[in-house]
C-alpha positions in Angstrom: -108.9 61.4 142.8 -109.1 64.7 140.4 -112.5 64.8 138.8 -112.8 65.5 134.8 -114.3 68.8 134.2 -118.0 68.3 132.8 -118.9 69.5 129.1 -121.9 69.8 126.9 -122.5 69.3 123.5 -125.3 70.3 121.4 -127.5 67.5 121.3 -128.8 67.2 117.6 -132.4 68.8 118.1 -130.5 72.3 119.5 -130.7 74.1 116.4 -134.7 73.1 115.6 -135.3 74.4 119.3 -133.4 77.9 118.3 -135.6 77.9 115.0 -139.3 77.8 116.9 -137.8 79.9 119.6 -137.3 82.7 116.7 -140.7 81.7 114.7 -142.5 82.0 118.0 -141.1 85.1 119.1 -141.6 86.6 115.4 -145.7 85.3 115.9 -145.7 86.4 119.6 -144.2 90.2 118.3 -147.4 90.1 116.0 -149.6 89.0 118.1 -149.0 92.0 120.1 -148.5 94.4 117.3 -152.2 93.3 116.1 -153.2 93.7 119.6 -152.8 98.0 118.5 -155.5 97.5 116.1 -157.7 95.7 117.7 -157.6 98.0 120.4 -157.5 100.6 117.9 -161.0 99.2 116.9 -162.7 98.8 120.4 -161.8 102.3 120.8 -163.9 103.3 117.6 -166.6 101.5 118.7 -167.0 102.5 121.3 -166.8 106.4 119.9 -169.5 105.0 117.2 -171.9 103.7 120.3 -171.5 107.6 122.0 -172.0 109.0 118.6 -175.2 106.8 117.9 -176.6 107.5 121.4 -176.2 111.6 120.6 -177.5 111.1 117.0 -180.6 109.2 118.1 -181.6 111.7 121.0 -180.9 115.1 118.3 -183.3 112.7 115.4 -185.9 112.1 118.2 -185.8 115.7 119.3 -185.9 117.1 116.1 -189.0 114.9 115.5 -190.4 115.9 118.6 -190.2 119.3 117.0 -191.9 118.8 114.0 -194.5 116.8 115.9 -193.7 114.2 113.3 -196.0 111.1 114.4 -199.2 112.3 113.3 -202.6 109.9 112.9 -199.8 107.5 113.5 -197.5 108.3 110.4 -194.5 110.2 109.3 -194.0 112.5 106.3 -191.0 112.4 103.8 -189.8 115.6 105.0 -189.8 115.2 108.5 -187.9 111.6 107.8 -185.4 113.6 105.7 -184.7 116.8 108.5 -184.6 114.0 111.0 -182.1 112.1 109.2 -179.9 114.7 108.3 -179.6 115.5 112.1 -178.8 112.2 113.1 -175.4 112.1 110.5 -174.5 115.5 111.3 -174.5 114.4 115.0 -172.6 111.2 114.0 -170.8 111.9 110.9 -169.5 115.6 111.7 -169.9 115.9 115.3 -169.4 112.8 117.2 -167.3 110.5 114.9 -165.6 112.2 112.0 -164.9 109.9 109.6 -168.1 107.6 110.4 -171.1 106.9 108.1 -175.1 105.7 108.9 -175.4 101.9 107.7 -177.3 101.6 104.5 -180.8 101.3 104.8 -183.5 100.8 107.9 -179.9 99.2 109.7 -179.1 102.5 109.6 -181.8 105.0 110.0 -185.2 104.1 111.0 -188.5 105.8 112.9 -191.8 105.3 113.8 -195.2 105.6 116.3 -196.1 104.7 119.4 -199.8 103.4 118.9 -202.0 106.3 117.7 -200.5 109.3 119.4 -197.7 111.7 119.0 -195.0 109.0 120.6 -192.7 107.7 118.4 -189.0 106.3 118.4 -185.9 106.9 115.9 -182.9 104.3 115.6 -179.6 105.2 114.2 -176.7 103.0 113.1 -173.6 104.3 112.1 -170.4 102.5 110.7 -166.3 103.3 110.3 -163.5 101.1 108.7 -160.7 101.2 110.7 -157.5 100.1 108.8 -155.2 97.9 110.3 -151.2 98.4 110.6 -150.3 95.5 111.4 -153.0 93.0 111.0 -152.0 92.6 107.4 -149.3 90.0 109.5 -152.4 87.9 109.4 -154.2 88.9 106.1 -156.3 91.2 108.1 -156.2 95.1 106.7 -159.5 96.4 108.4 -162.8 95.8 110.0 -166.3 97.8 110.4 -167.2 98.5 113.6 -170.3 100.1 114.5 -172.5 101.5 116.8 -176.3 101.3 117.6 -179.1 103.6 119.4 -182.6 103.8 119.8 -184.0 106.9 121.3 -187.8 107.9 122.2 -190.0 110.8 122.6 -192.9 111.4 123.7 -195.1 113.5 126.1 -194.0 113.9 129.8 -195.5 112.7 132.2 -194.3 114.7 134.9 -192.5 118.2 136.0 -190.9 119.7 138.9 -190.6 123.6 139.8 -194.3 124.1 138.7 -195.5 128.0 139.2 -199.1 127.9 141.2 -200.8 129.4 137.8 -203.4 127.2 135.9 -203.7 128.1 132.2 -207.3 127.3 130.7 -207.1 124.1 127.9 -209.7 125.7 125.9 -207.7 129.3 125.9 -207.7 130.5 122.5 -203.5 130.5 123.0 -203.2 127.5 125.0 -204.8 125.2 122.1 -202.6 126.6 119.8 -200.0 124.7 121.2 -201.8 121.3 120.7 -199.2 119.0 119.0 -202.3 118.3 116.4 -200.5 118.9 112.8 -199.5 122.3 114.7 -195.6 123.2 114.0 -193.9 124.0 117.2 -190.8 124.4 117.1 -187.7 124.4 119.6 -186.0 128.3 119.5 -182.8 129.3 119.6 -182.3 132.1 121.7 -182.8 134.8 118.5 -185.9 133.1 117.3 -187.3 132.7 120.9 -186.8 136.6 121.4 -188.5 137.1 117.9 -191.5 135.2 118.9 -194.9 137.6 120.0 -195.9 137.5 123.1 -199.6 136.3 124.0 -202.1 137.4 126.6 -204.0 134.6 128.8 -206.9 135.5 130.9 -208.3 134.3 133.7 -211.2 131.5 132.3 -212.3 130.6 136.3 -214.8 133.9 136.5 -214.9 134.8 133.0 -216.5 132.8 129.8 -217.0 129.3 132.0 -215.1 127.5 129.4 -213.2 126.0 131.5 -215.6 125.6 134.1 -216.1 128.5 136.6 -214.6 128.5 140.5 -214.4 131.4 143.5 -210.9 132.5 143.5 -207.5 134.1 142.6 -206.6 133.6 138.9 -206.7 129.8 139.0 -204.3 129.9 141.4 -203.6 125.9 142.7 -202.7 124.0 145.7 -199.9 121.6 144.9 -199.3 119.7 148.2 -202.8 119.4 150.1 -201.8 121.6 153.0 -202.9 124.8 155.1 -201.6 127.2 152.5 -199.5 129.9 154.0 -199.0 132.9 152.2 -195.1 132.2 152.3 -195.8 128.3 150.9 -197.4 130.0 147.8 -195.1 132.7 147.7 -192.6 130.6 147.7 -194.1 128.7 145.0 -194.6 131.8 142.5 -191.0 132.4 142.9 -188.7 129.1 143.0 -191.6 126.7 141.4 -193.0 123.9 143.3 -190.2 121.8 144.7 -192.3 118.3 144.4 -193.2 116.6 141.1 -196.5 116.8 139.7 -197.6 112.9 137.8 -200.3 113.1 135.8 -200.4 109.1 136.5 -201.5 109.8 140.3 -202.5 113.6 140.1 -205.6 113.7 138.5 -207.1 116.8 140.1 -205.5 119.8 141.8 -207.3 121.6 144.2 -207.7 125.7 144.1 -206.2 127.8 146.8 -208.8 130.5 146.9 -207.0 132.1 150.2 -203.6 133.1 147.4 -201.6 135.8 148.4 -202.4 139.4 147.0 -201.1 143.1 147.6 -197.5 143.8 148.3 -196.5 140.4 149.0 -198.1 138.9 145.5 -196.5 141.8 144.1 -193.1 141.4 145.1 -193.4 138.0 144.0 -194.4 138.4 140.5 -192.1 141.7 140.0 -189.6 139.2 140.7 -190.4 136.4 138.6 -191.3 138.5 135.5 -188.9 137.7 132.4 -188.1 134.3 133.3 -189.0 131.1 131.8 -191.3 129.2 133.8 -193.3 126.1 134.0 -196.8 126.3 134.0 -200.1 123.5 135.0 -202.8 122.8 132.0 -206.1 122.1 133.2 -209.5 121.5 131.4 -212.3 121.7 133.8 -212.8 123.1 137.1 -215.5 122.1 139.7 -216.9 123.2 142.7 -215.7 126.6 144.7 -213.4 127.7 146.9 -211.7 125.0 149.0 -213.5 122.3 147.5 -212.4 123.3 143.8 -210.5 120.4 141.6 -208.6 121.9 138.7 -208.3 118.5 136.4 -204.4 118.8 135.2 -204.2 117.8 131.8 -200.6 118.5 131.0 -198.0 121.3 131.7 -196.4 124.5 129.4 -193.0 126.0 129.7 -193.3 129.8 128.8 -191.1 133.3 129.6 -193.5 135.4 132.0 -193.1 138.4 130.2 -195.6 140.9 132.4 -198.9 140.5 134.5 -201.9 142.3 135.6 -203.7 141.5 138.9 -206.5 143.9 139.8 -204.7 147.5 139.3 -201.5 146.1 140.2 -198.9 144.4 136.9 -195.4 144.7 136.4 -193.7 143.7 133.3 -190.0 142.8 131.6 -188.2 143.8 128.4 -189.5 141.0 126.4 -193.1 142.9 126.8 -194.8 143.8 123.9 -197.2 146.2 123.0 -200.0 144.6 124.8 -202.1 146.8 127.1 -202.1 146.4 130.5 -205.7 148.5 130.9 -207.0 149.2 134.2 -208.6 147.3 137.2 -211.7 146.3 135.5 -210.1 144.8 133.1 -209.1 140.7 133.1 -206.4 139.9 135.0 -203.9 138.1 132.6 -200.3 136.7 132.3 -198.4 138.1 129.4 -196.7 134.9 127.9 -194.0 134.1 125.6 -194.7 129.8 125.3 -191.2 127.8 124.5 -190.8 124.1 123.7 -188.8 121.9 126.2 -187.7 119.0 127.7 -187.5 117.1 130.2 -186.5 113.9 132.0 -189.0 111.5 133.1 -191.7 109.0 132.3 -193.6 109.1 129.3 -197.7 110.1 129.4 -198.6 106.7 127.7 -201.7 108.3 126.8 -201.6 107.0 123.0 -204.4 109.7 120.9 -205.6 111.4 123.6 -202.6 112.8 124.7 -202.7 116.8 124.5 -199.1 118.1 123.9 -198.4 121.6 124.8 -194.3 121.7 124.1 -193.0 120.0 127.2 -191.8 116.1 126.4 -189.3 113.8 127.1 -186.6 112.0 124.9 -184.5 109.3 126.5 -182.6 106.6 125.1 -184.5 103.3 125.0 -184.6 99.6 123.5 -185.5 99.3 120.0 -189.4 98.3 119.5 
């Protein structure tokens, strides 16, 4: 038997299947399409968020600067310099194009309790238009981005230098964040700046309290004290961290280097920037001395006199170095920092001598 050759017909729903086969591939092609300008979107903001993030850390530092949060309040024109940072960090620098929100969405600052703490938020916005969302009656959106960013005194330091600096120093309360401008230098302001002298206070005036021993010279770690430990630590800087929330007191190290050694050590530590211990009262002598540590400096060592012996770098000025009865003194050139760590906490009483910390943090 010869079998009949099998055929098809189009059944009558064929064409309506060939019609949502096209509408779906037409709705599927934008779907896709849009997809560009969504991703188009995430992509700016998440340039927006990186933008806000450097905008609020350049606000907060430039109100670090200006020591902004004074009894607790902010002036107009430290809120004006501060702003204008934060959109030329986020407008010019970061995301061209973008804009701070309107109002306190936008820009906003404030205190930490009653100290010299506060906090800076920035918002910024862009309108991304869309290529082919207008498929969907969709031509742009707003994204944004959003940062909070804090500053503050710091709490701790590493690579401290074994030299403690009077509090009551006629020099060292000049840098006192108390309504007392202290601004961050560029590198041709910083070399513009005078130089200061700071003397010994531990066998002079007593203002500090008075203590047997080298210059104030400190004892970061507890130990023996070798002359190599200390010299060590008059070149490199301490290589612990020093936490003024478990350090309270700092022993002296009457037994510090001197001579050749000392002087090799200083000759070659003279002109750069080091960090430097604060301390406000001294008790005791010798090995039983406590220095209380109050807070820390960051300074260019620009010369020094020991006894007969100083040495001294290019960024000396026209101090005089005198002779051996003279006070022994550090020639200084004080710079303001930062640094990365925990904040002092220490609301009002807080002494700031031009070391803090700015990090990003949640919004108060």
């Amino acid at each position: 038997m010869r079998s009949e050759p099998v055929t098809y017909r189009d059944g009558p729903d064929s064409g309506a299947v060939a019609v949502i086969v096209a509408i779906m591939g037409v709705f599927l092609t934008g779907i896709l399409a849009f997809s560009v300008d969504l991703g188009n979107a995430y992509s700016t903001q998440r340039r927006l968020s990186t933008a806000a993030d450097g905008a609020a850390l350049a606000a907060a530092q430039e109100l670090s600067n200006s020591n902004a949060c004074v009894d607790s309040s902010v002036s107009d024109a430290n809120r004006s310099a501060a702003k204008v940072v934060a959109e030329d960090y986020s407008s010019n620098r970061n995301a061209p194009g973008s804009a701070l929100q309107g109002g306190s969405s936008g820009f906003s600052i404030g205190c930490v309790g009653s100290g010299n703490d506060g906090y800076v938020t920035v918002g910024n916005i862009q309108q991304v238009d869309y290529v082919f969302g207008n498929l969907f009656g969709v031509t742009n959106s707003n994204p944004t981005g959003r940062a909070t960013a804090r500053y503050g005194r710091a709490r701790s330091v590493t690579g401290l230098r074994p030299f403690g600096l009077c509090a009551s120093d006629a020099y060292v309360k000049a840098l006192i964040k108390t309504g007392v401008d202290f601004p961050v230098d560029d590198d041709a302001s910083f070399a513009l700046r005078p130089t200061v002298r700071v003397t010994s206070q531990i066998s002079g005036d007593g203002t500090c309290g008075t203590s047997g021993g080298n210059w104030g010279v400190l004892d970061f770690n507890g130990g023996s004290n070798p002359t190599g430990e200390t010299i060590d630590w008059i070149r490199n800087g301490y290589g612990g961290e020093i936490d003024l929330a478990t350090v309270g007191t700092l022993p002296g190290n009457p037994g510090a280097p001197s001579g050749g050694s000392l002087e090799s050590a200083m000759t070659d530590t003279v002109g750069q920037v080091i960090t430097l211990p604060i301390y406000d009262s001294v008790t005791a002598n010798g090995n039983n001395s406590a220095f209380h540590i109050t807070g820390f400096v960051s300074a260019q060592l620009c010369g020094w006199k020991f006894g007969n012996k100083s040495s001294s770098s290019a960024c000396r000025t026209s101090l005089t170095y005198g002779g051996a009865s003279d006070p022994d003194f550090l020639e200084l050139r004080f710079r303001q920092s930062f640094t990365v760590g925990e904040f002092a906490n220490c609301g009002a009483t807080c002494s700031t001598y031009g070391i803090d910390t700015i990090a990003l943090a949640p919004a108060p």
